[in-house]
N, C-alpha and C positions, 0 to 999 in steps of 0.2 A: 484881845488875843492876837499873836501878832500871828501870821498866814503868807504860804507862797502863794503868788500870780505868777501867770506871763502874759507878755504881751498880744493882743489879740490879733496879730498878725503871727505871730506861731499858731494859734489855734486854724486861722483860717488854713495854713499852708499845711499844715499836718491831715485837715480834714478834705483840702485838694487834692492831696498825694495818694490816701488813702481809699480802697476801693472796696465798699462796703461788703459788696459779694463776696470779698475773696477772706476781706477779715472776719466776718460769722462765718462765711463756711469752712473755717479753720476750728470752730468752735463748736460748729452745728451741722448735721447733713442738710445740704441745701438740694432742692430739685425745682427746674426750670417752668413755670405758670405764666405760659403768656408772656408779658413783657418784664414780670416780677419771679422773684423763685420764692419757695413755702419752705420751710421747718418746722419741728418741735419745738416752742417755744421754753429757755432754759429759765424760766422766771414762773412758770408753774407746771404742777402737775401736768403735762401736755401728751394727751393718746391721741390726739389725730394734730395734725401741723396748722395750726393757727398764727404762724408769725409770719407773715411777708416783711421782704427785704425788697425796697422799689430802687432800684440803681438808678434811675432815671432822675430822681431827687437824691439819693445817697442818703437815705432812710431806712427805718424797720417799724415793724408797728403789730402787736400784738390783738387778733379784735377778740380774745379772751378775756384776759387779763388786765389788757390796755397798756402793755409798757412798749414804749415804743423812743423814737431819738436819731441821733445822728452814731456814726463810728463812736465816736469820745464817749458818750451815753452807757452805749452796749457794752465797753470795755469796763465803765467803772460800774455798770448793775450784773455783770457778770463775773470778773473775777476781783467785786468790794473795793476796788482802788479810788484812789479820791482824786478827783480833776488833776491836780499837777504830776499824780502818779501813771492817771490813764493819758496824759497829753507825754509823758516821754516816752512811755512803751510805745505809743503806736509813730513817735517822732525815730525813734530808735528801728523800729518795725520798716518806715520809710525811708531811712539815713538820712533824717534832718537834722539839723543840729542845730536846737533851740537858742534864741538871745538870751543873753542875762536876766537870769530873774529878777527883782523889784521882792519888796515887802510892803506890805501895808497894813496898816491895827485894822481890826475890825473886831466888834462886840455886837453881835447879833444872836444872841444866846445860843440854843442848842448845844453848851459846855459838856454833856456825857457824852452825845454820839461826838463830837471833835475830842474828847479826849481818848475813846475809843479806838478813832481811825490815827493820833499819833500813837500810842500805841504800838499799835500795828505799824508803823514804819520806822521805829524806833527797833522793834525785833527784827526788824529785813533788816536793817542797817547791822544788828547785831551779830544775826546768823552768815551774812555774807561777810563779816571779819572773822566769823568764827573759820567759813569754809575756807577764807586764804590760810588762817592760818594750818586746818589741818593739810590742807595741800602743801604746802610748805613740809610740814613734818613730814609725809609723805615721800619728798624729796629729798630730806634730810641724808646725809651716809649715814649716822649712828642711829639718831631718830625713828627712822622709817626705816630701819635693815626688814624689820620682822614684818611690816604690813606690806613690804616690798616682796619677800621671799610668799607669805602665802599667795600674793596675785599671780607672780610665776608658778607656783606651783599648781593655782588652781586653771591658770592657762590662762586668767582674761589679758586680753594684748593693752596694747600701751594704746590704742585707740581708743581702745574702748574704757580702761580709765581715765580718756581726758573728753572721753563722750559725757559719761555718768560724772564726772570732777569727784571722783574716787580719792581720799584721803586716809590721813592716820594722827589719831591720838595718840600724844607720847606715855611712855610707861613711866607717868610719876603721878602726883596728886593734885598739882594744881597748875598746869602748863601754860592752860588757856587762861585761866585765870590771870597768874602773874603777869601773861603778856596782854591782856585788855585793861590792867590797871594800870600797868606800866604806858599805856597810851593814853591814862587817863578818860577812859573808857567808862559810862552808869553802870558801872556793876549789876543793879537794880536791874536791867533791862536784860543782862545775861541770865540773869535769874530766872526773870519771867518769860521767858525763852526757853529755860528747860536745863541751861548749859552747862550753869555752876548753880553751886547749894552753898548758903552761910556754913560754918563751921560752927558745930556745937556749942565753943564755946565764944561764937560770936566775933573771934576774930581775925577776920576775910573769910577768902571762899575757896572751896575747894570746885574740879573738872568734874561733870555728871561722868561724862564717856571718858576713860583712860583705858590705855594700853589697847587698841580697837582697832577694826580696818571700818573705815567710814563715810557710810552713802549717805549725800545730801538729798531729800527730798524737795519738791520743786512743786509750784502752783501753776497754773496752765499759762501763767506769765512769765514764766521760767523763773521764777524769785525762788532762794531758798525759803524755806517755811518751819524745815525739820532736818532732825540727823537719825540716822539709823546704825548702828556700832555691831558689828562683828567681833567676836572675841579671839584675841591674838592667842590667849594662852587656855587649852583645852581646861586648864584647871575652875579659869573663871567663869561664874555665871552671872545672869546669865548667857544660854550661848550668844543671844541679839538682844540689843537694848535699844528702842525708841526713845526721841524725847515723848517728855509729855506735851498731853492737849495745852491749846493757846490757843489766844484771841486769831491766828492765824492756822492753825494745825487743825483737825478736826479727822481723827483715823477714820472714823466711819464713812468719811466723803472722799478721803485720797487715796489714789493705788499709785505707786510706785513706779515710774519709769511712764507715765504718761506723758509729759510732756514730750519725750523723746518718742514715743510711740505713736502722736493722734494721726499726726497725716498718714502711717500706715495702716490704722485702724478706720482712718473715714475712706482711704480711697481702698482698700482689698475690702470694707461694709463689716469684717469681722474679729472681735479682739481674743486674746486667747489670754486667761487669765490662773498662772504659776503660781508657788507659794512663797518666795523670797527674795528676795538682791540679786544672789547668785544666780538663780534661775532665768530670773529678765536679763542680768548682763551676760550669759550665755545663748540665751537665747536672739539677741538682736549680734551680738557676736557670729553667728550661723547664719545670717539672714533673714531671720524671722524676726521682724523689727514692730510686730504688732501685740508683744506680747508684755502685760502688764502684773502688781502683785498686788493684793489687798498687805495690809501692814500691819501685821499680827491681828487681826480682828475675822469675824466669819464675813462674809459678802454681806450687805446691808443693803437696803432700799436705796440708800442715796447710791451706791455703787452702781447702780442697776438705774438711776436717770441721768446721771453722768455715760453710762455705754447707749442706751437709747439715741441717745442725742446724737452719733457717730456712725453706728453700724447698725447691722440687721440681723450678727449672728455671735452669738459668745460661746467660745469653746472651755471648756474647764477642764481641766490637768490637774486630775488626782490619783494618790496612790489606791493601789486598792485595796487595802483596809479597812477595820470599820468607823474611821475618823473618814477618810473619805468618802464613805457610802452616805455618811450623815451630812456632810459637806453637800454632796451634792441634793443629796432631797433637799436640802433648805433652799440651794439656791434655784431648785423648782419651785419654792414657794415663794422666793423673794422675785424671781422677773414675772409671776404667774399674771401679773396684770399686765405688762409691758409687750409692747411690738416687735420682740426679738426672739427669734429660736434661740436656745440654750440645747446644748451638747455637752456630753461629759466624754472625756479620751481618755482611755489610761493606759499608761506609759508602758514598752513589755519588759517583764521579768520586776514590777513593780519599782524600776528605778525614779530618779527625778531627770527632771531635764538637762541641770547641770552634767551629771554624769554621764547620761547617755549620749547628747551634743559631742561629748568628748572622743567616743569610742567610734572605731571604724565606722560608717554607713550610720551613725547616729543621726546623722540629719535626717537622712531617707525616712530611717524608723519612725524618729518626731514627728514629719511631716505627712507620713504614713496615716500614724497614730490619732491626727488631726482630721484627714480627711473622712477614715473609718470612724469619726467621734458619732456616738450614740446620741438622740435625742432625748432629754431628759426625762421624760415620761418614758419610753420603752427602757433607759437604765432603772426606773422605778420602779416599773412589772416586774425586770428582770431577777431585781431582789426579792417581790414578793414573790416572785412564783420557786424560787429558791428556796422560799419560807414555808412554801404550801405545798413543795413537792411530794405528789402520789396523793394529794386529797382529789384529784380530779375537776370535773369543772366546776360544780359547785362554790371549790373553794376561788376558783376564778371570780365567779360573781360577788362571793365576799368584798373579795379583795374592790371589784368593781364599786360596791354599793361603800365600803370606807372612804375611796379616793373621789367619788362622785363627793360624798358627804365631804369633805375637806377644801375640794374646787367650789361649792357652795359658799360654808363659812371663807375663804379667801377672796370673794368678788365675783363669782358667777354671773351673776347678773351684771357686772360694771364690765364686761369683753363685750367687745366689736361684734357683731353676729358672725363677719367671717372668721375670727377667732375661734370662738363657740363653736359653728360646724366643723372646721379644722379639728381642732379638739374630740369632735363627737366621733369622726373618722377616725381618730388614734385609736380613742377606748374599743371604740368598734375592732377594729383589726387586733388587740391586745388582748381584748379581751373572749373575742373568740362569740361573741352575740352581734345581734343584728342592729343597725340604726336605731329602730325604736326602742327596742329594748334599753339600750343607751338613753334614748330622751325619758323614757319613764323612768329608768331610776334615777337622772338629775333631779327631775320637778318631787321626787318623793324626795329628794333629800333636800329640796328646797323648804317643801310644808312642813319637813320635821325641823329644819333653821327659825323658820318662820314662828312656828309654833313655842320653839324652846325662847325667842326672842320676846314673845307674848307674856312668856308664863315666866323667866327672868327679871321683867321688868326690863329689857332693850340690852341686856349685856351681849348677848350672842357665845353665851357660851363662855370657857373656862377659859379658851386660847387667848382673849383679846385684851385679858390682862385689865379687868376692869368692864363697866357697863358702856358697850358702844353701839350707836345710833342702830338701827335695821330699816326701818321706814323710812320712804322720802321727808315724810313730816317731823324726823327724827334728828335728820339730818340738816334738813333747816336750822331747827332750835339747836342744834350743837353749833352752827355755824356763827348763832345771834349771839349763843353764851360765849364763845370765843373772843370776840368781836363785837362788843353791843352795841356799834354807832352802824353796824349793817340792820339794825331793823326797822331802819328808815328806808332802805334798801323796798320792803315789802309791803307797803303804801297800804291802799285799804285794804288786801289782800291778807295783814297779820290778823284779822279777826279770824279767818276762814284757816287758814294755815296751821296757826296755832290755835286751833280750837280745843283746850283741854279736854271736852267729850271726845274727840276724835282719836285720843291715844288709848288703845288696850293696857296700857300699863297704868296703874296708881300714879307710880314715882312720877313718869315722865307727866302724867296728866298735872301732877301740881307742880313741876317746876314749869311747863309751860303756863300755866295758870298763874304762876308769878312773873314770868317777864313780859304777860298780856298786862298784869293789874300795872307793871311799873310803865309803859310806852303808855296807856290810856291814862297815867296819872301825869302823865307828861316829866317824867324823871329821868334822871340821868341812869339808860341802859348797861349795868356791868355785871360781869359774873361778882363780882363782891356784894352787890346789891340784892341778886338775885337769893344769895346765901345768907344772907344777914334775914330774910325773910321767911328762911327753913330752918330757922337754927334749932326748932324744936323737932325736927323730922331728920335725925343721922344718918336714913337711907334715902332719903330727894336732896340730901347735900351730895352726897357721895356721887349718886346719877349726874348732876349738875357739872361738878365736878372732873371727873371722868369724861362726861359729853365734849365739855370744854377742850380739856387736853389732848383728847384721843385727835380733835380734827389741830388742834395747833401743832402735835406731833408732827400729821400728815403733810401740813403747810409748812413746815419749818420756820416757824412764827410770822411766817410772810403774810401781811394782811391782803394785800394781791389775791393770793392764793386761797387762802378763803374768803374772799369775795366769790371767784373766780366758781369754787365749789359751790358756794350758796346759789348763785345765780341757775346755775346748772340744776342745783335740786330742786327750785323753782319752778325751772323748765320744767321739767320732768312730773312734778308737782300738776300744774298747769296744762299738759295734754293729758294725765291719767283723768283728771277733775272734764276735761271736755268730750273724752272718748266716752264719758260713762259707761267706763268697762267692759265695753265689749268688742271698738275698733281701734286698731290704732294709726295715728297717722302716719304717713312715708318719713323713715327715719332722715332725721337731719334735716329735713324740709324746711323748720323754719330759722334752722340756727343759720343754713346756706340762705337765704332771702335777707338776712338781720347782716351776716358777712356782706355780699353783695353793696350795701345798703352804705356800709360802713367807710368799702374797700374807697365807695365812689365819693363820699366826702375827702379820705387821706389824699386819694387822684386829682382832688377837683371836679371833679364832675356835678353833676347831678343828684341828688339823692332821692330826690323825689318822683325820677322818671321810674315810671314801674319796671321794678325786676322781675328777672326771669329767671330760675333755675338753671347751673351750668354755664352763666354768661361772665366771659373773661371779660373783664376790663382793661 
């Protein structure tokens, strides 16, 4: 297969010029340790900052996960780029300007992931002729009258459409088309781009987006990735059209107008997230340059380790409605494990921000609107107690004893302790009871989670969409079933772990009992394996199954990542088994000891001189 190089004297000078601090923490909140700074590491599930960055070598190093590299590295395992793609961005990034590239064959198999990642640069290439050419239309006199008149009319300046590269689909059927084949152009790749569609009767292609005002979306590399279409004529629907998903697009993980927003969002700590184009390009129009959209979709998990990774505080801008009320309780449940306040604002007189931005003292009102933003739990009360009003306090504790029961099934037990207390001082104040009162109905609503988890067979209830782990020992085996070359991971430790007596459930006790028979059979560990050995038991496949998925969900098939989890419920596994129930050890103790230990190998140093707890290297 034939492949770009360059010459390794670009690499060297690219990663000379390049200064590692400043290029993650364009990516990452970074904070100053000693002679190293710490973050959230963006390669897993990360609730406390395990990735140091050591400028002193021009390094990063994850003692999680384990991913770690040079600038080039971080570039291409965080936004997927493949060496010649992540040496020009950050050559571009420096204003170097690379030598002539070389070609050379190479056949060293891996043929799907390399055909995957041309692919993927096959649609950049595509999507960035597409965006000349809507700019171009854009510009057009006849072309772009109508995408021209609604920008003036809707007021955004000519700044700020050559900020956003604001464009326009012409009003015919195959615009873009005739002009990419006209260039002799893979058609095939505009397709799988989202752009154009065969013609029914299979001869050419006709334009997804026509007659549109047209926002390109952007990957934190500033690359096109996607189009999003405004509709010129009130008749067409619908009113907005996305492309669709691609090997590059994924709605669930990208908001709108971020790359034009990160550095206001990591250096003010807090993003404010609107519901559409208009709204972000009016609002960075006003000065408020931190402000980002989800893209047709509700706020997602992934949306929520994407702003983790930045800031400390998300404000949400909804109308108030009952599509907003419900907006916002979700996005309670979706940061409800994440290190960031969440606020909800809403706008006066129920406008959007477009509008308001526009009218006298709009900004003030906006930025009013923002500081007065409610914290998400007291907008939560607010509703119930709107719902309960005149039952008195009773209905308070109700309301208490549901939300307690839902912060359970959500991860209760997986917050920080200063979380947790944090939290117990809201309910408290909310609810009108005292501290304790608060801790006993968490722990009752934990034994009745606990309980229903026992007597389910590990699903945890109706919410979780299937049977998901409960026990540490549950969550082990979901991690092996995921992933079965980690049960080598748990050395002579799998007898005792996966002890099939040790599960209250049936199911879970005989799917562990089969992936104990296949490791001592010495077999090759897969969930296909594990299943093929249930196939007379349709509810220990189903558990299996589910166990599986639910944590490859959570990983986003990143094997990292569930390592990363395995290792952890291990841990966890491993002091509940030495406290024998009744102490616990100092939290963190030994993860900070195993760090230290770690930090002093990547340094140089010593590993073996005893640590101390709190000792900077």
């Amino acid at each position: 297969m034939v492949t770009q190089t360059f010459e390794n004297n670009d690499r060297d000078r690219v990663l000379d010029a390049t200064d590692i601090v400043g290029l993650i923490g364009d990516h990452v909140a970074l904070k100053g340790k000693g002679r190293e700074f710490v973050g959230l590491c963006p390669f897993h599930d990360d609730r406390n900052p395990s990735m140091y960055v050591v400028p002193g070598k021009q390094i990063f190093h994850c003692f999680v996960c384990g991913a770690g590299g040079n600038a080039i590295t971080f570039i291409m395992k965080h936004l997927g780029l493949s060496f010649p793609e992540a040496l020009r961005y950050l050559a571009d990034r420096a204003r170097i300007e690379l030598t002539p590239q070389t070609r050379v064959q190479r056949n060293d198999g891996g043929e799907r992931e390399r055909a995957t990642r041309a692919g993927k640069e096959e649609i950049v290439r595509a999507n960035a002729f597409a965006q000349e050419f809507f700019r171009a239309i854009f510009q057009h006199h006849q072309h772009g009258a109508a995408a021209r008149g609604v920008v003036e009319r809707r007021g955004i300046s000519a700044e700020m459409v050559e900020h956003f590269g604001i464009g326009a689909a012409p009003d015919r059927w195959d615009g873009l088309a005739q002009t990419a084949a006209g260039k002799r152009m893979p058609m095939g790749v505009f397709e799988s781009a989202g752009l154009v569609k065969a013609k029914r009767d299979g001869d050419g292609y006709i334009d997804v987006l026509r007659h549109r005002l047209i926002f390109p979306i952007h990957d934190a590399s500033g690359r096109v990735i996607a189009f999003g279409g405004r509709r010129l004529n009130d008749e067409d629907e619908p009113k907005y059209l996305n492309s669709p998903e691609t090997v590059l697009f994924n709605k669930s993980e990208t908001l709108y107008g971020m790359r034009q927003a990160t550095t206001a969002i990591r250096t003010q700590r807090r993003a404010i997230i609107v519901e559409g184009y208009t709204d972000v390009v009016a609002c960075h129009q006003a000065g408020v340059c931190n402000a980002v959209a989800t893209l047709g979709t509700a706020l997602t998990e992934r949306h929520a380790r994407v702003l983790k990774r930045l800031c400390d505080e998300v404000v949400l801008i909804f109308d108030g409605d009952d599509a907003g009320q419900r907006a916002a309780e979700r996005a309670f449940e979706i940061f409800f494990l994440e290190p960031v306040d969440v606020k909800v604002a809403v706008l006066p007189g129920g406008v959007d921000p477009d509008d308001l931005l526009k009218r006298p003292g709009g900004v003030e009102a906006f930025e009013g609107a923002v500081r007065e933003a409610r914290d998400v739990l007291a907008f939560r009360f607010d509703r119930l107690e709107a719902e309960m009003s005149g039952t008195g306090s009773g209905g308070r504790v109700r309301r208490l004893e549901e939300l307690a029961l839902r912060m359970v099934e959500l991860g209760w037990d997986r917050l920080t302790p200063a979380r947790r207390s944090a939290l117990v001082r809201r309910l408290t104040r909310l609810s009108g009871v005292d501290e304790r009162a608060v801790l006993e109905t968490v722990r009752e609503a934990r034994m009745r989670v606990s309980r229903r988890v026992r007597e389910d067979g590990g699903t945890g209830g109706s919410g979780g969409g299937g049977m998901q782990p409960g026990s540490t020992r549950e969550h082990v085996l979901a991690c092996v079933l995921a992933e079965g070359s980690l049960a080598a991971e748990l050395g002579d430790e799998i007898g005792d772990i996966l002890d099939p007596h040790a599960y209250g459930s049936p199911l879970v006790a005989r799917v562990a009992g089969r992936v104990l028979e296949l490791v001592r059979a010495g077999s090759e560990m897969s969930l296909r394996r594990v299943l093929s050995g249930l196939d007379d038991d349709a509810d220990a496949c189903a558990c299996a199954t589910s166990f599986a998925q639910g944590v490859l969900r959570a990983a986003e098939g990143d094997r990292a990542r569930v390592r990363a989890h395995l290792l952890g419920s291990v841990h966890r596994y491993r002091q509940a088994s030495g406290r024998g129930g009744e102490t616990e050890q100092p939290s963190g103790t030994a993860d900070r000891l195993s760090e230290v230990i770690a930090r002093r190998r990547l340094l140089g140093g010593d590993p073996t001189a005893a640590p101390r707890v709190g000792f900077e290297a």
